[in-house]
C-alpha positions in Angstrom: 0.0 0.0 0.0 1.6 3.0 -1.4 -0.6 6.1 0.5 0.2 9.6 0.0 1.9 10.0 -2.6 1.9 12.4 -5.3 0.4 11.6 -9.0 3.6 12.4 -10.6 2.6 13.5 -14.2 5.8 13.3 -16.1 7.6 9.8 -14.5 10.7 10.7 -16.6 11.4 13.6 -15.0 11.3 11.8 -11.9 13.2 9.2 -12.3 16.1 11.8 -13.4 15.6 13.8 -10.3 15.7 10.9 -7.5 18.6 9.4 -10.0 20.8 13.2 -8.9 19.4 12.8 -5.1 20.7 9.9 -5.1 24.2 11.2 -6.4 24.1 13.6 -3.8 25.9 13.9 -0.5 23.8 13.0 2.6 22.4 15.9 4.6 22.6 13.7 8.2 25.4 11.3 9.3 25.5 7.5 10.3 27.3 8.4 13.7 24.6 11.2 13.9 21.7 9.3 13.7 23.7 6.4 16.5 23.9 9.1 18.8 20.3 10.6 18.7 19.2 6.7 18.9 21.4 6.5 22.1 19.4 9.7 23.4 16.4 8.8 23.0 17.1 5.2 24.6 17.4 7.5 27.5 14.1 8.7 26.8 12.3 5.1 26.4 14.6 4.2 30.1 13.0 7.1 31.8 16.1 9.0 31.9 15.5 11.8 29.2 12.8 13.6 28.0 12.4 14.6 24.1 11.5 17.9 22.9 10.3 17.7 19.1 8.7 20.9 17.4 8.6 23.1 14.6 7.0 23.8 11.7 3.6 21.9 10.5 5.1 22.4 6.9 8.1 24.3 5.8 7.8 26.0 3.1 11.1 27.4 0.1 9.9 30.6 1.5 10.5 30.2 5.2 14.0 29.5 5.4 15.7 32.3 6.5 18.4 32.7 8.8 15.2 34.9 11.1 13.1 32.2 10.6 15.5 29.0 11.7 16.8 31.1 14.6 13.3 32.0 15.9 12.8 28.2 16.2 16.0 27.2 17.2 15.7 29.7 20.2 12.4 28.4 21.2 13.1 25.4 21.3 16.2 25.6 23.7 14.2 28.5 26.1 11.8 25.0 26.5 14.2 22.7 26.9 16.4 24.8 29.7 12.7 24.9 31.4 11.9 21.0 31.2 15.2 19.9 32.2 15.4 22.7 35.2 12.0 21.1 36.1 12.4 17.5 35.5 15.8 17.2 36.8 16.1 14.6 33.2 18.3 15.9 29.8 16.1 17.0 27.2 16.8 15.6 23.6 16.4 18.6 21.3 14.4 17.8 17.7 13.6 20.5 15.4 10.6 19.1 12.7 13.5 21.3 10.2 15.1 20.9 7.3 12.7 18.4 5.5 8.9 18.6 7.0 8.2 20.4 3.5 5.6 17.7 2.5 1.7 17.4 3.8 -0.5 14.4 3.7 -3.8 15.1 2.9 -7.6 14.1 4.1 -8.6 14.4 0.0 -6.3 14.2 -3.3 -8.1 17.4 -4.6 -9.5 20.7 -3.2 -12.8 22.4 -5.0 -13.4 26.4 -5.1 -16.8 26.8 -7.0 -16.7 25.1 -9.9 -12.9 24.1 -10.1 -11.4 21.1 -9.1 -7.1 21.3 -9.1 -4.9 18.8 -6.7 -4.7 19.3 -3.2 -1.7 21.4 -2.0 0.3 18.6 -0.9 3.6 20.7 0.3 6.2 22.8 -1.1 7.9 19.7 -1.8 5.5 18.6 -4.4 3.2 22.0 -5.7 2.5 25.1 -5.0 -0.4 26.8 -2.6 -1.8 28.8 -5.5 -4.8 27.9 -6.5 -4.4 27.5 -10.1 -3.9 24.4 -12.6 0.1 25.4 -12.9 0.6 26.0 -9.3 -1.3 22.7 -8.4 0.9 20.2 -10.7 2.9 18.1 -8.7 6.8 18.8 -10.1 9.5 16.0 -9.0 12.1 19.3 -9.7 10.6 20.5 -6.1 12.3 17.7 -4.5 15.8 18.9 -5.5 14.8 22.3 -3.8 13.7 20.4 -0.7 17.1 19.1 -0.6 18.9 22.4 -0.9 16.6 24.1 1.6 17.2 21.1 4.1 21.0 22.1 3.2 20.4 25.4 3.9 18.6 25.0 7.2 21.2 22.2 8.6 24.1 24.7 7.5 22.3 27.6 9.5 21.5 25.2 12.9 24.9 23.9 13.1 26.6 26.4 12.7 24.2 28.2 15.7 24.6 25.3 18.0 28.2 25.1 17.8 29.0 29.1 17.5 27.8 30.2 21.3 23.6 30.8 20.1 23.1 27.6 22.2 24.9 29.0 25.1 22.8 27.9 28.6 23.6 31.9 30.1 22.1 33.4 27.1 19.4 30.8 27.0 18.5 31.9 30.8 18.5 35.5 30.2 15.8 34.5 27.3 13.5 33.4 29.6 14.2 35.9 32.2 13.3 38.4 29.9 10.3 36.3 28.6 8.8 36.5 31.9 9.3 39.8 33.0 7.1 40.4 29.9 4.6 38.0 30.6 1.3 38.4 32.3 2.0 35.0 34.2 5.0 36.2 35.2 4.0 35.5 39.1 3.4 32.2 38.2 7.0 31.5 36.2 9.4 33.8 38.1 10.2 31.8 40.5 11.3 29.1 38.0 13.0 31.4 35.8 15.3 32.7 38.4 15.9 29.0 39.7 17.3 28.1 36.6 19.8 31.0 36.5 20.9 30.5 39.6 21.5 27.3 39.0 23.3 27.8 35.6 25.5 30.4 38.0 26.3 27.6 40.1 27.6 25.1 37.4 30.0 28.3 36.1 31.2 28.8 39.8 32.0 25.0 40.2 34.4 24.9 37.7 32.9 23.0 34.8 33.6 22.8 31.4 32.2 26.2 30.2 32.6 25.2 26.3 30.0 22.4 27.5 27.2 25.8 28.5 27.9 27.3 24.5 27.1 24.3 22.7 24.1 22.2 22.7 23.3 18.9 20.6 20.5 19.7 17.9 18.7 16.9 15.7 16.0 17.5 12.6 13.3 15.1 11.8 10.4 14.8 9.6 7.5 13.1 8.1 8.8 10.2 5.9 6.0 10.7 3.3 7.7 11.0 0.1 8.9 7.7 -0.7 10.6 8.6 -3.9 12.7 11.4 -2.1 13.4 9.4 1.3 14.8 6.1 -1.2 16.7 8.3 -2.9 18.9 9.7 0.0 19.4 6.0 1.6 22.7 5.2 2.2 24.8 2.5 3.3 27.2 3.0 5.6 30.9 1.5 5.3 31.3 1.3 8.5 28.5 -1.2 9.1 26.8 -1.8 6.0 23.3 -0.2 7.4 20.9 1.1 5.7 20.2 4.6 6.9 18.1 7.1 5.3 20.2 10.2 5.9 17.3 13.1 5.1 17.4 13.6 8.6 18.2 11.6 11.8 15.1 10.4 12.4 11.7 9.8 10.8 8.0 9.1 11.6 5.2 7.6 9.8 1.9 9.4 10.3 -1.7 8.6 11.3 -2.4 8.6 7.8 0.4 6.5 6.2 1.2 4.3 9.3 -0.4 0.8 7.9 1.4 -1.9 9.3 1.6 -4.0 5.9 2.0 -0.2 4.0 5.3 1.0 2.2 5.6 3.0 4.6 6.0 1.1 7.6 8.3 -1.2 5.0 10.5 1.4 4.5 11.4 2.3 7.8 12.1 -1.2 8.6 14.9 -1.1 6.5 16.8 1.7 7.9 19.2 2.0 11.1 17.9 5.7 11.8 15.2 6.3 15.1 12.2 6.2 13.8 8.9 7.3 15.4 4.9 5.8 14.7 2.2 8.7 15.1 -0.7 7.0 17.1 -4.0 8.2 16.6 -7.6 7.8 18.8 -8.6 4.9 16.8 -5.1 2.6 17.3 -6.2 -0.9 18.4 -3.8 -2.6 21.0 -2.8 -5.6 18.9 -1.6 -2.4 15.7 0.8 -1.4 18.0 2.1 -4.8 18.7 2.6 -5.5 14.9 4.5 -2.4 14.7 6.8 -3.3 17.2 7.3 -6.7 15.4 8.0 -4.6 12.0 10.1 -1.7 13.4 11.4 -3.3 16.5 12.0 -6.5 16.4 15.2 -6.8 18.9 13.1 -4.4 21.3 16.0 -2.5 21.5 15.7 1.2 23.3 15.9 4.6 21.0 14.7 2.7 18.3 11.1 2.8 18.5 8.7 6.3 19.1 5.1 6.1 19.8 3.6 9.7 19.5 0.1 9.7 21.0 -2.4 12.3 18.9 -5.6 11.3 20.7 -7.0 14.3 21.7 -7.6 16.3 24.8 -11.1 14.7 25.2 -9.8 11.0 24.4 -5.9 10.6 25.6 -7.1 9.0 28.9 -9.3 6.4 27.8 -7.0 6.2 24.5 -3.6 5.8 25.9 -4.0 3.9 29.1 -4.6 0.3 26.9 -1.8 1.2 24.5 0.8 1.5 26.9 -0.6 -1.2 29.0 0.0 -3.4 25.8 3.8 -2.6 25.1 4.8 -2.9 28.8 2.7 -6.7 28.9 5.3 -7.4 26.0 8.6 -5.8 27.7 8.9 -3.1 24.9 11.0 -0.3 26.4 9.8 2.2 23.7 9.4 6.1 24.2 6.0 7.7 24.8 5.3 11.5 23.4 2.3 13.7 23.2 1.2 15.6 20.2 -1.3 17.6 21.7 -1.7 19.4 18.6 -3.4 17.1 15.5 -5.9 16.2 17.6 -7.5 19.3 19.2 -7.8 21.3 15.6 -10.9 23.3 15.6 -12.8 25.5 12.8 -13.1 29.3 14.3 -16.2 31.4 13.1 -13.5 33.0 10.9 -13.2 29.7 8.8 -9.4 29.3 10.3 -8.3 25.9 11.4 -7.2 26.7 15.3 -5.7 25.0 17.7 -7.1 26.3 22.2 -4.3 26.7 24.2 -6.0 25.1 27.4 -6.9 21.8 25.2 -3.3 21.7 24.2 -2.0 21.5 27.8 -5.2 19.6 28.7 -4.1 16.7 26.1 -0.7 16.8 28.0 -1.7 16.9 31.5 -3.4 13.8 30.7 -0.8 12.2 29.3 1.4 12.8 32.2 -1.5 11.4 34.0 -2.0 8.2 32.8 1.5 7.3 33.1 1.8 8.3 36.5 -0.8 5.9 37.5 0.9 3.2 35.5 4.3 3.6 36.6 6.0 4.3 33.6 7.3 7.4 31.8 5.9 10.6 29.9 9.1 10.5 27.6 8.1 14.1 26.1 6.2 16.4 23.7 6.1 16.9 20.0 4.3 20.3 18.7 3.9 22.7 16.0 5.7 25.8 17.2 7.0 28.7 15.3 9.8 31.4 16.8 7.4 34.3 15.5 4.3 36.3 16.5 1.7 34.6 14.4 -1.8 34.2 15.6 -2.9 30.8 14.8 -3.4 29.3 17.8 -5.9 30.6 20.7 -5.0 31.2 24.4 -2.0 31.3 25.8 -0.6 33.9 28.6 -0.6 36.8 26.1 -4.0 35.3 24.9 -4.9 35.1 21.0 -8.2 35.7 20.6 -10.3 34.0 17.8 -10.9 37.4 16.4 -7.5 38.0 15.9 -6.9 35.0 14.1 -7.2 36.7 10.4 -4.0 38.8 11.7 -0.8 37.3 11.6 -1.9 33.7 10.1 0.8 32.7 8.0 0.9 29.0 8.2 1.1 26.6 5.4 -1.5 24.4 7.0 -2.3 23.5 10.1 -1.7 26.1 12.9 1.4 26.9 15.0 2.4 28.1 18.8 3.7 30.9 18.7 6.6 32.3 20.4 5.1 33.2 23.4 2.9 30.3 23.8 5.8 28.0 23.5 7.0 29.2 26.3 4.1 29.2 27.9 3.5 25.7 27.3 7.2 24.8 28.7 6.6 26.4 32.2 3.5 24.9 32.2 4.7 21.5 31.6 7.6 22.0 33.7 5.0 22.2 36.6 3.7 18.7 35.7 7.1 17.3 34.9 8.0 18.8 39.0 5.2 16.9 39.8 5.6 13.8 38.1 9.2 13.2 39.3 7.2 12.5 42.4 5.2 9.4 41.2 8.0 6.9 39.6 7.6 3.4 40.5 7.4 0.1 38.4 4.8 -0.2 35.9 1.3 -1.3 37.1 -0.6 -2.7 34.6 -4.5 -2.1 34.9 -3.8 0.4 37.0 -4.1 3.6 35.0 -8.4 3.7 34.7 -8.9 3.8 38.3 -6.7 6.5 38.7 -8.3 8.5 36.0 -11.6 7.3 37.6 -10.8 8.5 40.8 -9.4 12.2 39.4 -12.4 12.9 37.4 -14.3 12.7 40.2 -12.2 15.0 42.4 
């Protein structure tokens, strides 16, 4: 089952295209991709947490040096929070430098009486809606790859040039929250953090350790043409890795167990993730560990939960119950974002604030009661001041939406809600470091049970 993909009109063309991708140097490493798989078996032990945000789709457009530094800095301001809070290192994953592709609900989108192809990502056509626009080109997938160049180029030559540095980080937030309407409720945190960071420089450490951080891009695996292109096999090992970026998930769309998808990311050494949505069965998730994870080996295997804030604790409680029943050590992450989308009066697609955190709270909640551990967050976050999203400390109303709503699809945290969303989780992360034990299967409904009615 090939879902997703594009109808390619002229297959020549194509075939010359991935034939030059796959001529071309590798944008992500071998040893790269190892390491992020060791991080993130920290994450499925319980001894890391994984931040993983950006973009819902890039677009040729949107990388800039602003634009990848907005993110980049968002993204560390969060994770200086979480791991302040959690007392855990957070594993830093920008959705950068090759989330320019979109699956979509229909193949084609209808304005009055025309019918052209759905706008399926910079990476295949244009958002224009006109019959030129709309034709899916194979020559956008040599862009993507110079744009992933292009952002890579910009974020490693930020993390490794003092932007990363923990003091400036710190100041970040310090300035965030003096600006902030909740800044009672995140001061104290904010200066804990700085204090701290003082400490560490007083002690004597390593200060070339506070200017550098370790930065990892993932994305989508959707276009199967592009991803089989840029696999490579490594001489030290002979693995197959796919080296578009250090690690890749298959969506709620694309994620068949018997699909190409699923296929292909068996065949590759790289960390790969599974989006899980409200309607995953128990016994699904056991097939993909038997496709993708075979060895049960931690960092390999992701589940990202997109239930929804309504559904995540009646969703997710059975799900993780399954994995632990078969010893998978796996990582567990939220997406809070895909399934709390909401139509405004305005027509926008939006995205509440509260029903963001709502979907995490719960999240953190169900595995408190089973014992095991809230690995992290993946969400669609910008470094700029769009208004896409609703709520937040420096609320966006749903009359401002029409504003500043600039995204290529589905809508984005902003800046400030980022943040927002990082001192709030740090104050269930606090919490949860309070509630480890060993797993306790069946345990996780009566707990919920009992909450609701409290």
């Amino acid at each position: 089952m090939n879902a997703q993909q594009p109808d390619w009109p002229d297959p020549d063309l194509l075939r010359a295209v991935t034939g030059r991708l796959g001529a071309a140097p590798p944008l992500v490493f071998a040893e790269e991709c190892d390491r992020l798989r060791e991080r993130l078996a920290g994450v499925a032990r319980g001894e890391a947490l994984l931040l993983q945000g950006g973009d819902c789709a890039e677009t040729f457009a949107g990388v800039t040096a602003d634009a990848v530094r907005g993110k980049l800095r968002t993204l560390l301001q969060m994770a200086v929070v979480l791991s302040h809070a959690s007392g855990l290192p957070v594993v830093k994953v920008g959705r950068m430098a090759g989330q320019f592709a979109k699956p979509r609900s229909s193949p084609v989108e209808r304005r009055g009486a025309l019918t052209l192809p759905s706008y399926r990502g910079d990476a295949v056509n244009g958002q224009e809606f006109t019959e030129a626009a709309r034709r899916p080109d194979p020559r956008r997938l040599e862009r993507m790859y110079e744009a992933s160049v292009a952002t890579l180029n910009l974020l490693r030559a930020h993390v490794g040039g003092g932007f990363a540095d923990l003091r400036q980080v710190a100041e970040w937030n310090e300035e965030f929250v003096a600006g902030s309407p909740s800044a009672g409720r995140y001061a104290r945190r904010a200066r804990e953090v700085s204090r701290a960071l003082a400490f560490v420089r007083a002690s004597g450490a390593d200060q070339r350790t506070l200017r550098t951080a370790e930065f990892f891009v993932s994305h989508e695996g959707l276009l199967l043409d592009y991803e089989r292109a840029l696999t490579r096999t490594d001489e030290r090992t002979g693995r197959l890795y796919a080296t578009s970026g250090h690690l890749l998930w298959v969506g709620e769309r694309t994620r068949q167990p018997d699909g190409a998808h699923i296929d292909f990311l068996s065949g590759v050494h790289n960390p790969v993730a599974v989006k899980l949505g409200p309607g995953t069965e128990p016994d699904t998730v056991l097939r993909y560990l038997d496709r993708l994870d075979p060895a049960r080996t931690p960092g390999r295997l992701t589940f990202v939960v997109r239930a929804g804030a309504e559904r995540v604790r009646d969703v997710l409680p059975v799900l993780v119950e399954k994995a632990l029943a078969e010893g998978a050590r796996v990582g567990w992450v939220c997406d809070p974002m895909h399934g709390n989308t909401v139509t405004a009066p305005s027509g926008h697609k939006t995205r509440a604030f509260e029903a963001i955190l709502d979907e995490v709270r719960g999240f953190v909640e169900v595995h408190r009661a089973l014992g095991s551990h809230p690995g992290g967050v993946h969400v669609e976050l910008t470094g700029e001041d769009v208004t896409e999203c609703t709520g937040g400390g420096s609320p966006v109303r749903a009359e401002d939406l029409p504003l500043r709503y600039t995204t290529a699809c589905d809508p984005r945290l902003n800046h400030g809600q980022s943040l927002d969303l990082a001192f709030r989780l740090a104050e269930l992360y606090a919490r949860a470091g309070d509630g480890a034990g060993a797993p306790r299967p069946g345990a996780a409904r009566a707990h919920l049970t009992r909450a609701r009615a409290t």
